[in-house]
C-alpha positions as a Python dict, from the first residue, in 0.01 Angstrom:
ca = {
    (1, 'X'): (0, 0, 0),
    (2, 'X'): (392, -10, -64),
    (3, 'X'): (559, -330, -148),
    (4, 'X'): (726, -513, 152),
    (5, 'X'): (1094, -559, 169),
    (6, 'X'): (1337, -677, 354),
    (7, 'X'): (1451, -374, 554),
    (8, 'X'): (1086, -362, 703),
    (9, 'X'): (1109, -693, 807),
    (10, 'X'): (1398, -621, 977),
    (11, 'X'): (1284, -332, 1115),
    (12, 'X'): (938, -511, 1241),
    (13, 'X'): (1194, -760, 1421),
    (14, 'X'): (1364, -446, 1604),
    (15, 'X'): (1056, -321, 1705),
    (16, 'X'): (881, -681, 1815),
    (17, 'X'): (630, -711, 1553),
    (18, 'X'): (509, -1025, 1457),
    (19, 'X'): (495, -1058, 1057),
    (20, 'X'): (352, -1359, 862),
    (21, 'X'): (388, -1554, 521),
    (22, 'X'): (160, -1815, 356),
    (23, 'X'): (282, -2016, 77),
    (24, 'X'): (101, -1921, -264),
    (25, 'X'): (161, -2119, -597),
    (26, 'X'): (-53, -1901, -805),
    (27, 'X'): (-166, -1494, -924),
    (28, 'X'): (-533, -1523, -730),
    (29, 'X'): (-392, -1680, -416),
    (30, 'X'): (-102, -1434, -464),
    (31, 'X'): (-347, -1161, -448),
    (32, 'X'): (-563, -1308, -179),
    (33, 'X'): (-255, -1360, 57),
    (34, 'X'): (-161, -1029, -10),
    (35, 'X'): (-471, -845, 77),
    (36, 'X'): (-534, -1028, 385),
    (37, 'X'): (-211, -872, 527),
    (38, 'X'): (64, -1123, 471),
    (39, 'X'): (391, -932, 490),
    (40, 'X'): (552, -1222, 289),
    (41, 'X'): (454, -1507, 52),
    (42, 'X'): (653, -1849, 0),
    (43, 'X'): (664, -1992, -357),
    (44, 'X'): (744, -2357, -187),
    (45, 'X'): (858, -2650, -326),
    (46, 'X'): (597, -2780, -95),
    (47, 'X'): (397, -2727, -464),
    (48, 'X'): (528, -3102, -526),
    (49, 'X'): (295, -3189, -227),
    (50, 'X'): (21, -2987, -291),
    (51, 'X'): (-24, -2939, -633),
    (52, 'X'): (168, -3253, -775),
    (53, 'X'): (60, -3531, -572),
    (54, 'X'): (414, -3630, -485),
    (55, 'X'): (515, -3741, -129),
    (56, 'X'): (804, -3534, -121),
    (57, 'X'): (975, -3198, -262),
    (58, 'X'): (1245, -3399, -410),
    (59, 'X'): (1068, -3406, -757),
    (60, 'X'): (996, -3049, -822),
    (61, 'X'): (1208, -2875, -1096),
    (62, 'X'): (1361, -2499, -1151),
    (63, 'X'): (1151, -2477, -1439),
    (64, 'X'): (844, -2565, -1195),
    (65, 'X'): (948, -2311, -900),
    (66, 'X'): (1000, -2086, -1206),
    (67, 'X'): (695, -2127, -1351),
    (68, 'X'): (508, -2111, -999),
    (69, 'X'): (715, -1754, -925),
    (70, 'X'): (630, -1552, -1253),
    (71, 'X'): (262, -1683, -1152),
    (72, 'X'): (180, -1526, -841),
    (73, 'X'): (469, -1216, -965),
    (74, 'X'): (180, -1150, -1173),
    (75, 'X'): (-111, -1142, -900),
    (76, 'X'): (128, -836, -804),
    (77, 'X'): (125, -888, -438),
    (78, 'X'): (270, -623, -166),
    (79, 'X'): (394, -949, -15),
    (80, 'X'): (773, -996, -32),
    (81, 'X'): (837, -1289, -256),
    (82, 'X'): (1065, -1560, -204),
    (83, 'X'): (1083, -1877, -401),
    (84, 'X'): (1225, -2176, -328),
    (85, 'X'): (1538, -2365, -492),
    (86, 'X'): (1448, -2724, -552),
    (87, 'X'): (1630, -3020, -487),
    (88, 'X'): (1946, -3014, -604),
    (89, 'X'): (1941, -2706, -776),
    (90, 'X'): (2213, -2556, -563),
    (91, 'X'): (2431, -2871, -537),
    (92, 'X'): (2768, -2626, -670),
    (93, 'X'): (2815, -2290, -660),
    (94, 'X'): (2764, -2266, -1067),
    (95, 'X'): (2425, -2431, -1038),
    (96, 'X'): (2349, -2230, -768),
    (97, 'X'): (2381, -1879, -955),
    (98, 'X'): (2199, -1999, -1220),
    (99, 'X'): (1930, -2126, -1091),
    (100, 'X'): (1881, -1834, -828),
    (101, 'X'): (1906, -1618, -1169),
    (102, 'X'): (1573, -1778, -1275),
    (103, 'X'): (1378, -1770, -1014),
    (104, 'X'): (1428, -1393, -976),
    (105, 'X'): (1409, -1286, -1341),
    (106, 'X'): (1078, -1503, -1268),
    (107, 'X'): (977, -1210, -1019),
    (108, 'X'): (1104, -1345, -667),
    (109, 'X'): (1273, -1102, -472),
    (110, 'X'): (1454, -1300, -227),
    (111, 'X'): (1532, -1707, -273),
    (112, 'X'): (1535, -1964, -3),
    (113, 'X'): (1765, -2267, 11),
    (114, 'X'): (1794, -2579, 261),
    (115, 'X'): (2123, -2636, 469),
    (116, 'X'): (2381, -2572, 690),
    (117, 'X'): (2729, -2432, 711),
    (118, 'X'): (2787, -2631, 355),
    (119, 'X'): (2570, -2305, 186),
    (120, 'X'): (2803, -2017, 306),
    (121, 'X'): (2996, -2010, 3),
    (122, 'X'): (2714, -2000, -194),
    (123, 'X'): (2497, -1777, 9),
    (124, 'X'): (2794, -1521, 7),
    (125, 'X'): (2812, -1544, -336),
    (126, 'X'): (2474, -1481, -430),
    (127, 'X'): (2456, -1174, -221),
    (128, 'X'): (2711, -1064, -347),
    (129, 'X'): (2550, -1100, -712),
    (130, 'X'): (2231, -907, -554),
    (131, 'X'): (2033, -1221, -517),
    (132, 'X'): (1897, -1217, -123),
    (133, 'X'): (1925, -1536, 44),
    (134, 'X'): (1664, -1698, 289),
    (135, 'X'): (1812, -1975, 478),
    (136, 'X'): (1643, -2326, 622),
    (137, 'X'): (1730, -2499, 909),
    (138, 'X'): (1574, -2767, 1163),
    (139, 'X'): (1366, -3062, 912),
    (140, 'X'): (1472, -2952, 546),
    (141, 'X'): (1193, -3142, 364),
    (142, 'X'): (1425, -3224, 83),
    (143, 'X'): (1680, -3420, 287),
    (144, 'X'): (1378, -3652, 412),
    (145, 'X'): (1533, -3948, 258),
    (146, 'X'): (1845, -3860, 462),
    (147, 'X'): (1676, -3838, 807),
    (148, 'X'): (1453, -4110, 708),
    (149, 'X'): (1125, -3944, 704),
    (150, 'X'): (992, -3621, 866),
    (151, 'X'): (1123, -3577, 1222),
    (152, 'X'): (1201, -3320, 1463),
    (153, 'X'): (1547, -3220, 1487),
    (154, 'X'): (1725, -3026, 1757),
    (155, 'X'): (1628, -3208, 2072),
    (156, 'X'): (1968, -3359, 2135),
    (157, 'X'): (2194, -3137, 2284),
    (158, 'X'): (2464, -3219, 2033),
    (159, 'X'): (2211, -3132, 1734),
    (160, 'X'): (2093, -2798, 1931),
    (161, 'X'): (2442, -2666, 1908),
    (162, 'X'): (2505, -2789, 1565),
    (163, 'X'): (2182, -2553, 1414),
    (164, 'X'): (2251, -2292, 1629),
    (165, 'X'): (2606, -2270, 1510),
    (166, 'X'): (2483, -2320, 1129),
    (167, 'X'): (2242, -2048, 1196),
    (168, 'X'): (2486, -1744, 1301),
    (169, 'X'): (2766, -1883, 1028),
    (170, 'X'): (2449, -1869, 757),
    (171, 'X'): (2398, -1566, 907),
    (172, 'X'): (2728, -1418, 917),
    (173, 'X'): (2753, -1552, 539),
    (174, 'X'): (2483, -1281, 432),
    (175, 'X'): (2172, -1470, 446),
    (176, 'X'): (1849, -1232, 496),
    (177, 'X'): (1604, -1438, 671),
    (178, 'X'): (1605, -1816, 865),
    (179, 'X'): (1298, -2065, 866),
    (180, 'X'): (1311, -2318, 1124),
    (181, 'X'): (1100, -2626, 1084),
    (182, 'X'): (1033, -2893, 1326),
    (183, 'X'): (1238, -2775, 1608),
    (184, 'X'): (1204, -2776, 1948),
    (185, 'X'): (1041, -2422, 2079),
    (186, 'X'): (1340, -2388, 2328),
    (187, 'X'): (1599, -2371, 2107),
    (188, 'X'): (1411, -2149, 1815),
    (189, 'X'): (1337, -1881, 2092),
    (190, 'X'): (1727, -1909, 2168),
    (191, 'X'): (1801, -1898, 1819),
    (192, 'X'): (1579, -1588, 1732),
    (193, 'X'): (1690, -1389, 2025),
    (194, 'X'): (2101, -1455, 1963),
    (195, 'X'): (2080, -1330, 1533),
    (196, 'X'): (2013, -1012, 1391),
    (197, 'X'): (1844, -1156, 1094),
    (198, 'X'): (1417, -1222, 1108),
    (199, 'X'): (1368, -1553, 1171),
    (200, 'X'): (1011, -1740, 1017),
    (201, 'X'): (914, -2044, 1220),
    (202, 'X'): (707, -2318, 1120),
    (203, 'X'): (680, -2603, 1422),
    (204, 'X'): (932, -2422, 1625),
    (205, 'X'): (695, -2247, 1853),
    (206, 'X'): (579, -1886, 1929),
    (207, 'X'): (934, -1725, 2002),
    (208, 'X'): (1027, -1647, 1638),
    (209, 'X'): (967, -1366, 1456),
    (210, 'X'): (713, -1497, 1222),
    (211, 'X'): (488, -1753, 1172),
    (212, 'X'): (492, -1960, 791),
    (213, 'X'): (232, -2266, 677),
    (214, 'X'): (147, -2381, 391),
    (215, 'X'): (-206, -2211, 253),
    (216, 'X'): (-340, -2600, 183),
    (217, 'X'): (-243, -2645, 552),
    (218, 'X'): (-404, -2370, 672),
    (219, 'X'): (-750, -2419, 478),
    (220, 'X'): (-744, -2729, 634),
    (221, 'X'): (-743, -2923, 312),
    (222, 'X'): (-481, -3187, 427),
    (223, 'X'): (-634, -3514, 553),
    (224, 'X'): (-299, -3577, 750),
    (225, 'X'): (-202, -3248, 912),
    (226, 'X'): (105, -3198, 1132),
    (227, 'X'): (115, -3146, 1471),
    (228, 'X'): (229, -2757, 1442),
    (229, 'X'): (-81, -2730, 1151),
    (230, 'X'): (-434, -2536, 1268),
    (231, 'X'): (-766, -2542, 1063),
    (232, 'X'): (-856, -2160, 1020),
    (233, 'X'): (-1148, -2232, 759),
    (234, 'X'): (-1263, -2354, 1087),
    (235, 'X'): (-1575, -2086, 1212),
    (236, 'X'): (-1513, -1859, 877),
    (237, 'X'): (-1748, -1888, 536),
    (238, 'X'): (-1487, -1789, 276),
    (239, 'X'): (-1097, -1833, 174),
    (240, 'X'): (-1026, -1494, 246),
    (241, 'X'): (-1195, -1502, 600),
    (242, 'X'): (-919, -1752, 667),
    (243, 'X'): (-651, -1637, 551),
    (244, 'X'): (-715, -1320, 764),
    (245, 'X'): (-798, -1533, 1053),
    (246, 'X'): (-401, -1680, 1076),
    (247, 'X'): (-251, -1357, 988),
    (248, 'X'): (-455, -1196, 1292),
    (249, 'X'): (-384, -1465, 1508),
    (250, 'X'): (21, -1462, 1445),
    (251, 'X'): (7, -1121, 1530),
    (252, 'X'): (-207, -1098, 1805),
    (253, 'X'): (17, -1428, 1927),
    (254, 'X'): (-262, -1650, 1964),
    (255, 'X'): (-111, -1889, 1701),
    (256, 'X'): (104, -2134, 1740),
    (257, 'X'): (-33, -2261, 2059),
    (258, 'X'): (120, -2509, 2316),
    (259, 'X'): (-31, -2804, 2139),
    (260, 'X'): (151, -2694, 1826),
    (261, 'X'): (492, -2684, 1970),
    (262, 'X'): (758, -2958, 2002),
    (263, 'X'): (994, -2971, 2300),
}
């Protein structure tokens, strides 16, 4: 099967397929994710969760999301990979080439970074340098400590127009691809309909273009899941069951349901 890329992503969005990614940390899970159909695969800093024990993302390194990316590079997934810069890892433009250098000599294909209109510099820059830029929008899990703890964002009318606007200057800045998090499923239908770009949602409803979770998430192996979070080990005998399960469901649009949306 050929290797995923951005132009069919695009093109899946033109034509009004849904496409899915599942965060993998690792070469088996790489492979698994891949092979049950997942057009994309996250590299998250959500590994600081998940695999370090921490409470946030704020700890994870470059050399950890490095590390992580070469990983599941090697479980040679047809999955497009992107890999996420840690905190602070993009704070200037200087650190922000560098770093991005890493993570794709590590094997990522694409790299994501959290923020608004602050990024376009940097975003511009880096696509310039050949380094493809996802964007994030809505909760950005590393500026927790600034919104003082996980909450939905967007519900205000005031912050609706403020990500909406970040979203088509990202956009017009040369990012690739948009994750929302935590917004209201109003405004990420809105969103996705007014750019060109694919967005990924993740608690922002069934009106984006794809659906992301975390794999932990979706094994149900977290003892606290989130509201937009559904357990699809639930009626299957085996990881790979699963995973299959929430790809077929994302396309099918039977995932995320009403009681995984915020308004």
């Amino acid at each position: 099967m050929a290797k995923f890329t951005i132009s069919k992503l695009d093109q899946m969005k033109t034509d009004g397929d849904k496409f899915v990614c599942i965060t993998a940390y690792d070469a088996t899970f790489a492979r698994l994710v891949s092979e049950a159909g997942a057009e994309s695969i996250l590299v998250g800093d959500s590994l600081g969760n998940v695999l370090q024990g921490h409470d946030s993302t704020v700890p994870v390194t470059i050399e950890a999301m490095a590390y992580h990316t070469e990983c599941v590079a090697r479980g040679e997934p047809n999955s497009l990979i992107i890999a996420d810069m840690p905190f602070m890892s993009y704070a200037t433009p200087k650190d922000t080439l560098k770093n991005a250098a890493k993570l794709m000599q590590a094997g990522a294909q694409m790299v994501k970074l959290e923020g608004g209109t602050w990024l376009s510099d940097s975003i511009s820059q880096l696509v310039e340098r050949g380094i493809p830029v996802c964007a994030h929008l809505g909760l950005t899990p590393q500026y927790v400590n600034a919104f003082g703890g996980y909450r939905v964002q967007g519900r205000t009318p005031k912050e609706a127009k403020s990500i909406l606007a970040d979203a088509v200057e990202i956009q017009d800045a040369g990012a690739g691809l948009l994750v929302l998090e935590c917004v209201p499923e109003e405004l990420a239908t809105d969103i996705t309909n007014k750019l060109d770009i694919p967005v990924i949602g993740i608690g922002a409803g069934p009106g984006t273009d794809a659906q992301v979770l975390v794999m932990h998430d979706l094994l149900g192996l977290n003892p606290r899941p989130a509201k937009f979070v559904a357990n699809f080990m639930e009626g299957q005998s085996t990881v790979q069951g699963a995973l299959k399960a929430f790809v077929d469901a994302v396309k099918s649009g039977d995932f995320p349901r009403e009681e995984h949306c915020y308004h």
